[in-house]
C-alpha positions as CSV (number, residue, x, y, z in Angstrom):
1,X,-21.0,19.0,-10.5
2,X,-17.5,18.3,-9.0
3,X,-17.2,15.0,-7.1
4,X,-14.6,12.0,-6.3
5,X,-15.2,8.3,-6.6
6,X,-15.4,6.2,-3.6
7,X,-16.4,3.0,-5.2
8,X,-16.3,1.2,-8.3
9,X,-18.2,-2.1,-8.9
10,X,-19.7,-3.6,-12.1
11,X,-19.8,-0.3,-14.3
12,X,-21.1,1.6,-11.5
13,X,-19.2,4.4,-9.8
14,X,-19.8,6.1,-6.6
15,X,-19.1,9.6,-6.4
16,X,-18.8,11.6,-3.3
17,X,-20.2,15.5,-3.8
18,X,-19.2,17.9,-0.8
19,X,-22.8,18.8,0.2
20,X,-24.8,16.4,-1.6
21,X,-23.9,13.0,-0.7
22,X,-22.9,10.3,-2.6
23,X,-24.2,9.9,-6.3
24,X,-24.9,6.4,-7.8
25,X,-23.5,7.2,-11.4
26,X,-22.6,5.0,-14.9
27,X,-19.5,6.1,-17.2
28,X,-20.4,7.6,-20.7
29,X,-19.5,5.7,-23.9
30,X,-16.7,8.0,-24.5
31,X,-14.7,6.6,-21.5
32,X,-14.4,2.9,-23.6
33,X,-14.0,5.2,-27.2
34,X,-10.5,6.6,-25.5
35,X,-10.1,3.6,-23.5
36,X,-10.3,5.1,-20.2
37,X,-11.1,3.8,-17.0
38,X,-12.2,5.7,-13.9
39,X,-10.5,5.1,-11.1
40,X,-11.2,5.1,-7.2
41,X,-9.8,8.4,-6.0
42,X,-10.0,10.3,-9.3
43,X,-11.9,13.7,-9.3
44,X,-14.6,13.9,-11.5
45,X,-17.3,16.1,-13.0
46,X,-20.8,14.4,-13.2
47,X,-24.7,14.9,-14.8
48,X,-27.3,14.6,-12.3
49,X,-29.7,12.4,-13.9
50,X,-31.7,12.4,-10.4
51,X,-31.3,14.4,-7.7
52,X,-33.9,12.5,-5.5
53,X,-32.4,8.9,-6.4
54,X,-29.0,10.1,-6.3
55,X,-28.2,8.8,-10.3
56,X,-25.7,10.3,-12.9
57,X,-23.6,10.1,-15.1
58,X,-19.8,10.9,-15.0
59,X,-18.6,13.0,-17.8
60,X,-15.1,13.8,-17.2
61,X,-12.1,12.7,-15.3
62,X,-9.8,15.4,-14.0
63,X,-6.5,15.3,-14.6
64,X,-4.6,12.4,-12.2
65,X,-1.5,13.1,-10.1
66,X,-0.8,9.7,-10.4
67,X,-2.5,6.7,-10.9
68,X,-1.6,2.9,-9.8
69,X,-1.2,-0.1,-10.8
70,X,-1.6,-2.1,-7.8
71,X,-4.2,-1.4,-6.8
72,X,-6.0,0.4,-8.9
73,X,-6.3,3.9,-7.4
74,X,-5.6,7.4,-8.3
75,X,-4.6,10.4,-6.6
76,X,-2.4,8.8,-3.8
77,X,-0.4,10.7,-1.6
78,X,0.9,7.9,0.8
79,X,0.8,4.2,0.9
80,X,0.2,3.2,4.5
81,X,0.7,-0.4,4.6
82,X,-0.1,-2.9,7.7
83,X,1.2,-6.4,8.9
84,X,0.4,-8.0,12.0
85,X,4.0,-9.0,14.1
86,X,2.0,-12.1,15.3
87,X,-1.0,-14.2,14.1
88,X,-0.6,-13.9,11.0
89,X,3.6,-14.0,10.9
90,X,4.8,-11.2,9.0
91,X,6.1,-12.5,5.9
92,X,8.7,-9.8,4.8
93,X,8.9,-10.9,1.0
94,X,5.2,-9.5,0.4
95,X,6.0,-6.9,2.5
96,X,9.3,-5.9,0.9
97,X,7.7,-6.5,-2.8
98,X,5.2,-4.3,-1.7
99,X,7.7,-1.5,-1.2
100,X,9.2,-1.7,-4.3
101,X,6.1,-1.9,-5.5
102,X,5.3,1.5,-4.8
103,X,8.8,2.7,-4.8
104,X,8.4,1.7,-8.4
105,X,5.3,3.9,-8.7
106,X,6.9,6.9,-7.0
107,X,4.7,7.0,-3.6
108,X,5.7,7.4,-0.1
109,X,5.2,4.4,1.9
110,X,5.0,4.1,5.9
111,X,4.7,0.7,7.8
112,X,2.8,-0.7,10.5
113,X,3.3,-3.1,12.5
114,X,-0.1,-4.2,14.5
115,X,-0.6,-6.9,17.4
116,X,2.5,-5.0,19.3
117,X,0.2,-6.4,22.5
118,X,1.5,-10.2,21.5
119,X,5.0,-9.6,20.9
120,X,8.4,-9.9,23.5
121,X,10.2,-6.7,23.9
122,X,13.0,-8.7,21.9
123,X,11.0,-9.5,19.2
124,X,9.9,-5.6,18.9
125,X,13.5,-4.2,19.2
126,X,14.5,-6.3,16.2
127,X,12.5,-5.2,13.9
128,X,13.0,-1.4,15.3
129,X,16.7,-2.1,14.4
130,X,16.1,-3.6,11.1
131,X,13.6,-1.1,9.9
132,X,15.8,1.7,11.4
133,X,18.6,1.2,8.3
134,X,15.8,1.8,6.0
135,X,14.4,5.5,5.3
136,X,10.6,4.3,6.0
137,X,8.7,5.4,9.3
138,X,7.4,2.6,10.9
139,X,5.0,2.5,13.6
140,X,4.2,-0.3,16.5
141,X,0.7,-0.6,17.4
142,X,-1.6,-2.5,18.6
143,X,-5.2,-1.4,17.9
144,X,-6.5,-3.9,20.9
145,X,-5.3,-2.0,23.3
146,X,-5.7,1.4,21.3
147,X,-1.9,1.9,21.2
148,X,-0.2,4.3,18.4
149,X,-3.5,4.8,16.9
150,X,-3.2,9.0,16.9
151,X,0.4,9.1,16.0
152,X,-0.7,7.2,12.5
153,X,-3.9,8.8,12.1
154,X,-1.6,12.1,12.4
155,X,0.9,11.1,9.5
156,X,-2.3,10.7,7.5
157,X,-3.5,14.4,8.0
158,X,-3.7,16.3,5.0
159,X,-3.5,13.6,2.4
160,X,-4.7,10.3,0.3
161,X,-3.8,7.3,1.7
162,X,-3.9,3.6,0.1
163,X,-3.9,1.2,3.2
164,X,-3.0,-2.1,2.2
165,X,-1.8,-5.5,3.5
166,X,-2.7,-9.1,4.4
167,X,-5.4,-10.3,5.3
168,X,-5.7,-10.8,9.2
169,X,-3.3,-8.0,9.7
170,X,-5.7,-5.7,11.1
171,X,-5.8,-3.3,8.7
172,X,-10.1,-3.0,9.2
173,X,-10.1,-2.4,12.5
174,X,-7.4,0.1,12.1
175,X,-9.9,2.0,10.0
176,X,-12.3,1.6,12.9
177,X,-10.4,3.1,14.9
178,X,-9.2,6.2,12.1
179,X,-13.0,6.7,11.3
180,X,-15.3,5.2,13.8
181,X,-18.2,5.6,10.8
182,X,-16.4,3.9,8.3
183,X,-18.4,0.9,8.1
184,X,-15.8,-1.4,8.1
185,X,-16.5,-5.0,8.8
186,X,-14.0,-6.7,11.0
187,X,-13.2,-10.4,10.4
188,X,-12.1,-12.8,13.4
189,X,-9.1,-14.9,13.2
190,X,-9.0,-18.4,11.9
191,X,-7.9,-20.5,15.2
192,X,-6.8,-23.0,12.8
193,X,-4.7,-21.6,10.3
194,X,-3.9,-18.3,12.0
195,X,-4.9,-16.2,8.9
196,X,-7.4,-14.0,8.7
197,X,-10.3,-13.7,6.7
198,X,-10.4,-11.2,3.8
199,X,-13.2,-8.7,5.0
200,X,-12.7,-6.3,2.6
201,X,-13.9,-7.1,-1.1
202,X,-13.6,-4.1,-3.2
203,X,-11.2,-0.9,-3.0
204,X,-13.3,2.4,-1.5
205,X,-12.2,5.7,-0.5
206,X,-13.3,6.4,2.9
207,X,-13.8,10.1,3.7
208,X,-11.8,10.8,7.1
209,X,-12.3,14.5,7.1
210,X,-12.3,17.0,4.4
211,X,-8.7,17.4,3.6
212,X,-7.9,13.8,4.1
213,X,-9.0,10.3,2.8
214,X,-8.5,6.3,3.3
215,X,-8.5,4.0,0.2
216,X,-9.4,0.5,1.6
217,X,-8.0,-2.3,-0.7
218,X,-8.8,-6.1,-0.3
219,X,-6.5,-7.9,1.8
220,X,-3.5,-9.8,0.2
221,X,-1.6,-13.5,0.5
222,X,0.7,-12.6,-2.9
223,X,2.2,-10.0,-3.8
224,X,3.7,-10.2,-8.5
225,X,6.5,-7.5,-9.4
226,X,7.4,-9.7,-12.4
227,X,7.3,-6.0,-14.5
228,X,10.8,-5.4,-12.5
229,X,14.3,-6.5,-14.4
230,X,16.1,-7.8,-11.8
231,X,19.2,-5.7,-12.6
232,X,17.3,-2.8,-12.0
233,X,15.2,-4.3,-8.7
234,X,18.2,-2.3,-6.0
235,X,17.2,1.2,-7.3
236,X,13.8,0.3,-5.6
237,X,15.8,-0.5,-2.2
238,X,16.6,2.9,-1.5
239,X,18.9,2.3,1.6
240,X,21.3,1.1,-1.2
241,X,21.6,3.9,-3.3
242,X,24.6,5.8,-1.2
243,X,26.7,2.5,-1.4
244,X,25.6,1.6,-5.1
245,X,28.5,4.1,-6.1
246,X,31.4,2.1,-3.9
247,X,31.1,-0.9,-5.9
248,X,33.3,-1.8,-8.3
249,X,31.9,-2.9,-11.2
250,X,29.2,-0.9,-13.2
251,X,25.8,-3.0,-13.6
252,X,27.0,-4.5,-10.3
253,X,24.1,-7.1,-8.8
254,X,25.2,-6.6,-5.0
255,X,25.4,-10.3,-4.7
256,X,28.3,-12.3,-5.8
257,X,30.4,-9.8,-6.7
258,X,33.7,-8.6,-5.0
259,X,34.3,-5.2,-3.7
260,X,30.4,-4.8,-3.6
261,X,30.1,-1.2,-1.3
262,X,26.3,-2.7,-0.3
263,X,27.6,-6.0,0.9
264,X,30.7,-3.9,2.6
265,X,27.9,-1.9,3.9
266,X,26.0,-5.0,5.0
267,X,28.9,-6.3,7.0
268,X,29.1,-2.9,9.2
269,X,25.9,-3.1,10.2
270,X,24.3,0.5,7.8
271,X,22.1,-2.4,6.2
272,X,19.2,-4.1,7.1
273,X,20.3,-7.8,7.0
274,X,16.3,-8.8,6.6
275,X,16.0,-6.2,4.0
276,X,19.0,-6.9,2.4
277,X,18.3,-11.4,2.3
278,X,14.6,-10.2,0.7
279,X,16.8,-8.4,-1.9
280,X,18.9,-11.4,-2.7
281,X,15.6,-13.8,-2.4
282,X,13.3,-11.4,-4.8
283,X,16.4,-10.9,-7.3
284,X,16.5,-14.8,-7.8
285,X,12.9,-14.9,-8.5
286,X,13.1,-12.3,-10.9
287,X,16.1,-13.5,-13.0
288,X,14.0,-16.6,-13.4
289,X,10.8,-15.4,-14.3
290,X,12.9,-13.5,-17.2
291,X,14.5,-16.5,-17.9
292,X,11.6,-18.7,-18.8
293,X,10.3,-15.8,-20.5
């Protein structure tokens, strides 16, 4: 019997099966023999040990299209990832690391921007303008007032999506409102320290419809790419690649060097200024993490 997990926790995995529900199963031994792991998202065939308490076992893992690092998913199509523009501040390192994150990892991302509903028109435009010198789609919602919910929920149609970011951002009651019997629990904000709590505790796929799934992930306040070299770090900026091939020097780190096409490109106005100061930021954070390596 075909299936695809939904949840992992402690050794157990829980497998969706079209028509039969979800099926409480453990991994057999050969899994650990050829050091495999099952994943959330990953298509597997199982034994029915039980049909009447839902038990099995899986028994194979069908071949992944791809399969991440962070998180730990398989079979993703699109990485839809969610900060609030207000309460909590978007802080555009994790948010950029994120990218290159799954630039890194070869999957399409989308942002969202949530909390639209607490932010000046001013404040909106300049991220619009920002974000516009970047090939990513980004949305402005706000899922309090229900705004920009179906054009999202549309972008999702048809594929696997990982939906990831802070905690606080929304990102729960997003899924709410994408799959109204999700489950999910919604935390409230902390008055104090304008964070929100982490409501989400283990990675799930959610089933939205039968061509089209949510993975859930736990929120985040950190985001590591310390794998990256930092000379390599601007082929995960993609914006930059058309300039790269102005600069002048070959193995050129777009930062202090003259006749530098992505800073020429900077000063017209093609590049993202915020992207471009996260570039400069992460690059020094990686040079130095391989220097006290």
């Amino acid at each position: 019997m075909g299936g695809r997990i939904i949840k992992a926790i402690s050794g157990f995995y829980y497998v969706y099966v079209a028509g039969a529900g979800i099926i409480t199963c453990r991994a057999k031994g050969v899994f650990r023999k050829n050091k495999i792991t099952p994943l959330v998202g990953d298509q597997v065939k199982i034994e029915i040990i039980s049909m009447e308490e839902k038990e099995g076992n899986v028994v194979s893992v069908e071949e992944r299209k791809n399969s991440l690092i962070r998180p730990s998913v398989a079979n993703v199509d699109l990485a839809l990832v969610i900060f609030a523009m207000k309460e909590p501040n978007p802080n555009f390192n994790i948010l950029n690391k994120y990218l290159v994150s799954m630039e890194k990892q070869g999957v399409e991302s989308i942002i969202c921007f949530n909390k639209e509903d607490l932010c000046t028109k001013e404040e909106i435009d300049y991220l619009k303008s920002e974000f516009s010198k970047t090939p990513y789609k980004v949305f402005f919602i706000s899922v309090k007032d229900k705004k920009g919910i179906a054009e999202v929920k549309k972008e999702l149609k048809g594929k696997t999506a990982t939906v990831a970011g802070p905690s606080g951002a929304g990102k729960s009651s997003l899924i709410n409102e994408i799959v109204p019997d999700g489950n999910e629990e919604t935390g409230e904000i902390s008055e104090k320290i304008k964070r929100g709590k982490q409501t989400t505790r283990h990675t799930r796929l959610i089933v939205v419809d039968e061509d089209t799934f949510i993975i859930d992930t736990p929120g985040f306040t950190s985001m590591s790419i310390d794998d990256i070299l930092c000379q390599e770090l601007w082929n995960y900026f993609p914006e930059f690649t058309e300039y790269e091939k102005e600069c002048r020097f070959v193995g050129c780190a777009h930062i202090n060097e003259p006749d530098c096409g992505i800073k020429e490109a900077l000063k017209r106005g093609e590049i993202s200024k915020l992207r471009y100061d996260n570039y400069t930021e992460i690059y020094q954070e990686l040079k130095q993490v391989r220097r006290y390596r």
